[in-house]
C-alpha positions in Angstrom: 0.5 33.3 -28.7 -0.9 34.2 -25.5 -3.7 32.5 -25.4 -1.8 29.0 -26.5 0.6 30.2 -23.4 -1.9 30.7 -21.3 -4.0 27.2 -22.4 -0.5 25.2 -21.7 0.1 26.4 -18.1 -3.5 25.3 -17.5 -3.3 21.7 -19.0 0.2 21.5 -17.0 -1.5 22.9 -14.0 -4.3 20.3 -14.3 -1.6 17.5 -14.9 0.4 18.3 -11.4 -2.8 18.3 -9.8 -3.8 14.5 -11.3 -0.3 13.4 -10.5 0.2 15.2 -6.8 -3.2 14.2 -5.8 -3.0 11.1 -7.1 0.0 10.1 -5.4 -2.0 11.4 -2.1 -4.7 8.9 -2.7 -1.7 6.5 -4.0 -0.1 7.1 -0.3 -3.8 6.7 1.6 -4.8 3.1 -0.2 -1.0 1.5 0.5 -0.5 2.7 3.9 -3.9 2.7 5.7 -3.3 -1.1 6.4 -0.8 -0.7 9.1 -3.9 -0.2 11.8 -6.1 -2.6 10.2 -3.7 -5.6 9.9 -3.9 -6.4 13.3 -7.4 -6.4 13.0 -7.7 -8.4 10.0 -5.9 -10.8 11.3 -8.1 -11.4 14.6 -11.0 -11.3 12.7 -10.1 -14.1 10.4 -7.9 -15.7 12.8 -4.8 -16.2 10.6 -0.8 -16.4 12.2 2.1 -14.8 11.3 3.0 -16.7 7.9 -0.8 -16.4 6.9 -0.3 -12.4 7.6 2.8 -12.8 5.3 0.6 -15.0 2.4 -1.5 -12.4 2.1 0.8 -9.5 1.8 2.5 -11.3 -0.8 -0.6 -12.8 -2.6 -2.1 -8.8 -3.5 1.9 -7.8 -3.9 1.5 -10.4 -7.2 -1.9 -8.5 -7.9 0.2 -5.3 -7.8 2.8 -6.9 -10.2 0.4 -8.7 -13.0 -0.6 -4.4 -13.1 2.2 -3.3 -13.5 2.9 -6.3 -16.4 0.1 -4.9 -18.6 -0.4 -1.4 -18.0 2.4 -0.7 -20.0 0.4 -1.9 -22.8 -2.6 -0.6 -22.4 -0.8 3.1 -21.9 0.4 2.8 -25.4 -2.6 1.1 -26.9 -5.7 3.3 -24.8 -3.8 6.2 -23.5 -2.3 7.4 -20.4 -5.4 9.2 -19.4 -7.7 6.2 -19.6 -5.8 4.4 -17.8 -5.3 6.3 -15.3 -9.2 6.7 -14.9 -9.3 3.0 -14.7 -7.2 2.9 -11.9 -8.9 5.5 -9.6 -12.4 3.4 -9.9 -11.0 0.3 -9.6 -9.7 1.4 -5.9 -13.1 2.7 -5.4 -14.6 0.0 -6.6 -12.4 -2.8 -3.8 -13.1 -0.4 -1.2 -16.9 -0.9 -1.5 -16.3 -4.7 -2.1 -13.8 -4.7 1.3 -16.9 -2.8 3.2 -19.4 -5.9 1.9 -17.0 -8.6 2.4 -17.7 -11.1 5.3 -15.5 -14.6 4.5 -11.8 -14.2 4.1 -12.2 -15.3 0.4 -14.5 -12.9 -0.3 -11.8 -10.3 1.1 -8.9 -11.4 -0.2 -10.2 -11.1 -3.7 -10.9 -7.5 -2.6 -8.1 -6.6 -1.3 -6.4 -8.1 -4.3 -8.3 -5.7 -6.6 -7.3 -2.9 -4.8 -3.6 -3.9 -5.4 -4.5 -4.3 -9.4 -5.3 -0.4 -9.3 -2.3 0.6 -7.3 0.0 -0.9 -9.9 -1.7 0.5 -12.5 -1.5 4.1 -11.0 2.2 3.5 -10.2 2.6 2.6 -13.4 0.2 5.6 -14.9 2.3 8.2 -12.1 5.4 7.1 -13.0 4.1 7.5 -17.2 3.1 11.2 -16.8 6.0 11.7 -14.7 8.6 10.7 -17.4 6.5 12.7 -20.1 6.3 16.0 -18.4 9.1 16.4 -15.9 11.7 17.6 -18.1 14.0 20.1 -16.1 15.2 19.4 -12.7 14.2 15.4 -13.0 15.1 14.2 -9.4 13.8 17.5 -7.8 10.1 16.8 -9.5 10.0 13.3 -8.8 10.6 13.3 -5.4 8.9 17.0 -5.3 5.7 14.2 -7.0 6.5 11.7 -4.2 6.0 14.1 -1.5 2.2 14.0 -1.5 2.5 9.8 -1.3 5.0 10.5 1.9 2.6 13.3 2.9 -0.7 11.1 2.5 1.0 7.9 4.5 1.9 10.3 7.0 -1.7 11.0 8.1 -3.4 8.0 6.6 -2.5 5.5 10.0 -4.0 8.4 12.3 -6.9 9.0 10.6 -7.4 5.1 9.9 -7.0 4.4 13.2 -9.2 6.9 14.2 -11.8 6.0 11.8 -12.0 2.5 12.8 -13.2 3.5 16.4 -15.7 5.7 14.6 -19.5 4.9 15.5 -21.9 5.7 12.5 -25.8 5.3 13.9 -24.5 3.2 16.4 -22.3 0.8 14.5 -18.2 0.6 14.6 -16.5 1.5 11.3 -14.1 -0.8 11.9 -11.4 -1.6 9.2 -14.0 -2.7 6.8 -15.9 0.8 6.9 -12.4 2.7 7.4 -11.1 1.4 3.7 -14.4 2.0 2.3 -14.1 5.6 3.3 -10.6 6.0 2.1 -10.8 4.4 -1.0 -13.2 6.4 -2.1 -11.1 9.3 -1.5 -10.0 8.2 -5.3 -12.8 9.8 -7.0 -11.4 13.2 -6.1 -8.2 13.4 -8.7 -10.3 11.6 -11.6 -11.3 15.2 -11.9 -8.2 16.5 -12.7 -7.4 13.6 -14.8 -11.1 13.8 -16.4 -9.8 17.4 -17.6 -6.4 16.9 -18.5 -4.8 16.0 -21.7 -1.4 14.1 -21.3 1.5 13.7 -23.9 1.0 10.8 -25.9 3.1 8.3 -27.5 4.1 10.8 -29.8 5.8 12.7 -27.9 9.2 11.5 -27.8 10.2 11.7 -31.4 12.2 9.2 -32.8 12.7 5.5 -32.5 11.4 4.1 -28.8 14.0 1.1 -27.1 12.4 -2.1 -27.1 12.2 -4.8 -23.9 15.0 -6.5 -25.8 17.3 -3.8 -26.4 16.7 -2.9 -22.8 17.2 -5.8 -21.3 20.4 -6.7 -22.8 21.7 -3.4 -20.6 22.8 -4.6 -17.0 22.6 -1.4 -15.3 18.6 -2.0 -16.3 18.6 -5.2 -13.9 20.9 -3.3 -11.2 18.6 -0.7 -10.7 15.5 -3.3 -11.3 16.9 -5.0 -7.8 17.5 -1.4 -6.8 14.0 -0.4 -6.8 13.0 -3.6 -5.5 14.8 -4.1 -2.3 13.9 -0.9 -1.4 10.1 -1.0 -2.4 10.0 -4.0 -0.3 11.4 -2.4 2.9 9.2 0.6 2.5 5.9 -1.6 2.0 6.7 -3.5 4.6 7.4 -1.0 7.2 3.8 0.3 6.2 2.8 -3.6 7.0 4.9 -5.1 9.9 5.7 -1.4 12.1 2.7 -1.1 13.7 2.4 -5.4 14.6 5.8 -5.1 15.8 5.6 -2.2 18.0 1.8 -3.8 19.2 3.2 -7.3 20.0 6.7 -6.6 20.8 6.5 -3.8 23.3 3.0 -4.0 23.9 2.1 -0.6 22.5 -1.4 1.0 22.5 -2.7 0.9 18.3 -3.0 5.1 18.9 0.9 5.2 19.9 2.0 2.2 17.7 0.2 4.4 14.5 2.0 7.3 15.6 5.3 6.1 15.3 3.9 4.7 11.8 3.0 8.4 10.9 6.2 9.5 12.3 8.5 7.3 10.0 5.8 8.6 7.0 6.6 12.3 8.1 10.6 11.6 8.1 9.6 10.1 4.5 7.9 13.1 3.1 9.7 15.3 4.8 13.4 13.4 3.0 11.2 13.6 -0.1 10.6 17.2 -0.1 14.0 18.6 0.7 16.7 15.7 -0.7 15.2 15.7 -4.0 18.1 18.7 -5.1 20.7 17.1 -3.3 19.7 14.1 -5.5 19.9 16.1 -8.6 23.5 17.6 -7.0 25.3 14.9 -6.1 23.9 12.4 -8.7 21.0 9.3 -8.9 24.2 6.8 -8.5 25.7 8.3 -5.0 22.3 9.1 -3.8 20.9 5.3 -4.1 23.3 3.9 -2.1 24.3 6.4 0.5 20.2 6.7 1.3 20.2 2.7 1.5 22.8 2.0 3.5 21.9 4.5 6.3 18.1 3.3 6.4 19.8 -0.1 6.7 21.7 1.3 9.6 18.9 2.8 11.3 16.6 -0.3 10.9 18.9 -2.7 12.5 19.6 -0.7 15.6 16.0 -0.1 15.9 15.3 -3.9 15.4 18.1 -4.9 18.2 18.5 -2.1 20.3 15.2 -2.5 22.0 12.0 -0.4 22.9 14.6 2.9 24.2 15.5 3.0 20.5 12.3 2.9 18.7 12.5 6.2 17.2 15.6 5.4 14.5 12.5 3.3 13.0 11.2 6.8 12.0 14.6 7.7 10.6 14.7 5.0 8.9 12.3 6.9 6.3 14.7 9.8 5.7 17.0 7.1 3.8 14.0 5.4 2.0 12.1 7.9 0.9 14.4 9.2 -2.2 14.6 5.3 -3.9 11.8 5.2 -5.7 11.4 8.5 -6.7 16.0 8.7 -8.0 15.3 5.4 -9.4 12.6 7.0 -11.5 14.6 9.8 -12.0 17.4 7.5 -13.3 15.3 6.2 -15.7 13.7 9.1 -17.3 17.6 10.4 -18.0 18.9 7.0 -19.4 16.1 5.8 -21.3 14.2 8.7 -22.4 13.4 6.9 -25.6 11.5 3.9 -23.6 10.5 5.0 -20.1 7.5 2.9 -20.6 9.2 0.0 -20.7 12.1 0.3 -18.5 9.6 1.5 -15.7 7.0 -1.7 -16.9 10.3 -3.5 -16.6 11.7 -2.6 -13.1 8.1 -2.5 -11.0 7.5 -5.9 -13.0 10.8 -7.2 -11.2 9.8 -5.4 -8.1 6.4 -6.9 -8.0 8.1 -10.6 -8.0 10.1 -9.3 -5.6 7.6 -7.7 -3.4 5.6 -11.6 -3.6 8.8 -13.2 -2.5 10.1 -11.4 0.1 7.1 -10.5 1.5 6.3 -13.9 1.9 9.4 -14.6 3.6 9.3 -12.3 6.3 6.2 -14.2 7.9 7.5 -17.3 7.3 11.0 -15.9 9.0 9.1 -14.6 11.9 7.0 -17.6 12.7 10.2 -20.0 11.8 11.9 -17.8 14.9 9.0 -17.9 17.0 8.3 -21.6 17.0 12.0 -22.3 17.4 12.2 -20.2 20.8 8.4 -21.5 21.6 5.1 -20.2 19.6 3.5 -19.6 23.1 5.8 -17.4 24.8 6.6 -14.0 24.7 10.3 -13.9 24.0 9.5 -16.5 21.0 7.0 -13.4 19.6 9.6 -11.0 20.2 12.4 -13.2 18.7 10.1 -13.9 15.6 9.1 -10.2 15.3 12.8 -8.8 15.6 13.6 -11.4 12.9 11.1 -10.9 10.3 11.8 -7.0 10.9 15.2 -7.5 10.8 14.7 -9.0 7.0 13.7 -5.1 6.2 16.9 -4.4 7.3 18.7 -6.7 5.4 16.7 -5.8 2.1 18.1 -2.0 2.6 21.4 -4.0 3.1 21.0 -5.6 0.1 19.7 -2.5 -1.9 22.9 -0.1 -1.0 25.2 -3.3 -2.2 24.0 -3.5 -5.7 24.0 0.6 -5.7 28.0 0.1 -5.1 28.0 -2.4 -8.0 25.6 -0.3 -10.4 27.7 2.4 -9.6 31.5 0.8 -10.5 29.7 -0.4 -13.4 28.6 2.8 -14.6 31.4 5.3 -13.5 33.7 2.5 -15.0 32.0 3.4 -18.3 31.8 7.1 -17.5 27.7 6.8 -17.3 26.9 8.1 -14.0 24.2 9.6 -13.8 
């Protein structure tokens, strides 16, 4: 007995290290962009709406993932999976180091978004399988290490792009080679591991259809997404706003990046009780609609208020993790497929609105005059100013999930 005891809190020992380091490495790949963006986009000369095609043509990379890894959890394994998604983010960062045409890069960099929706998908999978106590504390407890990881990741990326190796530059190119590779460290864990399969849940598993006919499913679906997109996009926009807009140094303009990161981990780490207190329902929209807050004063309020950008993470950080949470307690008989369902949705979102916020900044700046500063400025507070509206956007249909639900008597 006490040597099955003793081989259990192993296996679960080697599972929170595959899942908290992988959400560290998860944290590194999505957020070391911030630094190189700018970057990227002098080197291949592209505008604003260019900027904005390309964060929303890897965001559909990130969403045909998340469309099939679903399927290929509960036909190979969790596990394999999982693998598969580690070495293909090795795998684009060696391709990014090697790629010289935009083309060449873009098919890179939309590899590297393929393995993040698998490992979203794979984190969120052994999440929902082994968390079963204290659901919102562990997920955001899980999410922690991503808010912990994108805290650092825009320092040391911008650090390591100014890096000289045998006298040559690192540059972005050499900067996502080194942190991608950073993936081959939890395949270890996840090498030695063995994950609860689709056996675990006994009893019959809910279906895409059966799910689908549930509207609180699509609330929390545009839940998830509206705030996914804000928190992407303050990884991708922050630091070309701050840069163009106030003129910031990339050192200072990263810092604020890391700051809104350590607000994030730092939310992620100590609201995840409160979540499990108060409830998922409460917490969704009362975190929204005070990131929503923050952004739009930061946005307006000019360069004195820069800092409520940073705060702006404390109220983002807990929606991905409660929405996970949510699901896990609602659907505990097909978390696969409510979380394939809900990042599927996101990932349209994420393509859409991603899109839209270049082609709302360079809209603005052409209409007050594409050469002059206060048609940049106008075109930046704009397209930054969308984020806000997405957080907006995301605490409204909290209020409606949650007079659906309490209307029902199924908060959660």
């Amino acid at each position: 007995m006490f040597n099955r005891l003793r081989t259990v809190n192993k296996n679960y020992a080697l599972q929170l290290a595959a899942i908290f380091i992988g959400f560290i490495v998860f944290g590194i790949s999505e957020n070391v962009k911030g630094p190189a963006i700018p970057r990227i986009q002098y080197d291949f000369t592209l505008d604003e709406q260019q900027l904005g095609s390309l964060l929303s043509l890897n965001a559909l990379g990130y969403m045909l993932a998340c469309s099939f890894t679903a399927f290929l959890t509960r036909k190979f394994g969790v596990k394999l999976v999982t693998l598969v998604a580690f070495g293909s983010m090795v795998l684009s960062g060696v391709l990014i180091f090697f790629s010289k045409s935009y083309t060449f890069f873009g098919a890179s960099y939309f590899l590297m978004y393929i393995g993040n929706g698998m490992l979203e998908i794979a984190l969120a999978v052994i999440g929902a399988r082994i968390f079963v106590r204290n659901v919102g504390t562990m997920m955001n407890l899980s999410h922690f290490f991503y808010g912990l990881s994108s805290t650092v990741a825009p320092m040391i990326a911008s650090g390591l792009i100014t890096v000289s190796v045998y006298g040559h530059i690192l540059d972005w190119r050499g900067m996502y080679l080194i942190m991608l590779s950073l993936c081959l460290i939890p395949m270890i864990p996840t090498l030695l591991s063995k994950f609860p399969g689709d056996d675990a849940a006994d009893g019959p598993r809910s279906g895409f259809r059966e799910l689908m006919r549930d509207p609180a499913l699509w609330l929390i679906a545009l839940i998830l997404t509206f705030g996914v997109v804000a928190e992407l996009a303050v990884g991708g926009w922050l630091v070309n706003f701050l840069e163009k807009a106030y003129a910031w140094q990339n050192v200072s303009a990263s810092g604020m990046l890391s700051a809104f990161f350590l607000c994030f981990a730092g939310a992620r780490l100590l609201l995840g009780p409160l979540t499990d207190k108060i409830g998922f329902n409460l917490s969704l929209l009362l975190f929204a609609g005070v990131s929503s807050i923050c952004t739009f004063i930061a946005v307006w309020g000019g360069e004195s208020l820069a800092f409520l950008f940073a705060a702006a993470g404390i109220g983002i950080a807990p929606i991905y993790p409660t929405v996970m949470a949510f699901i896990a307690r609602r659907y505990p008989r097909g978390s696969e497929s409510a979380i394939t369902f809900t990042v599927t949705i996101m990932g349209i979102g994420s393509v859409i609105f991603n899109y839209l916020i270049g082609a709302v900044t360079q809209l603005v700046k052409n209409t007050y005059g594409a050469e002059t500063q206060i048609g940049l400025l106008r075109g930046l507070q704009a397209g930054y100013g969308f984020i806000g509206l997405c957080l907006l956007l995301c605490a409204i249909t909290g209020v409606i999930l949650y007079r659906y639900l309490a209307a029902r008597k199924e908060l959660i």
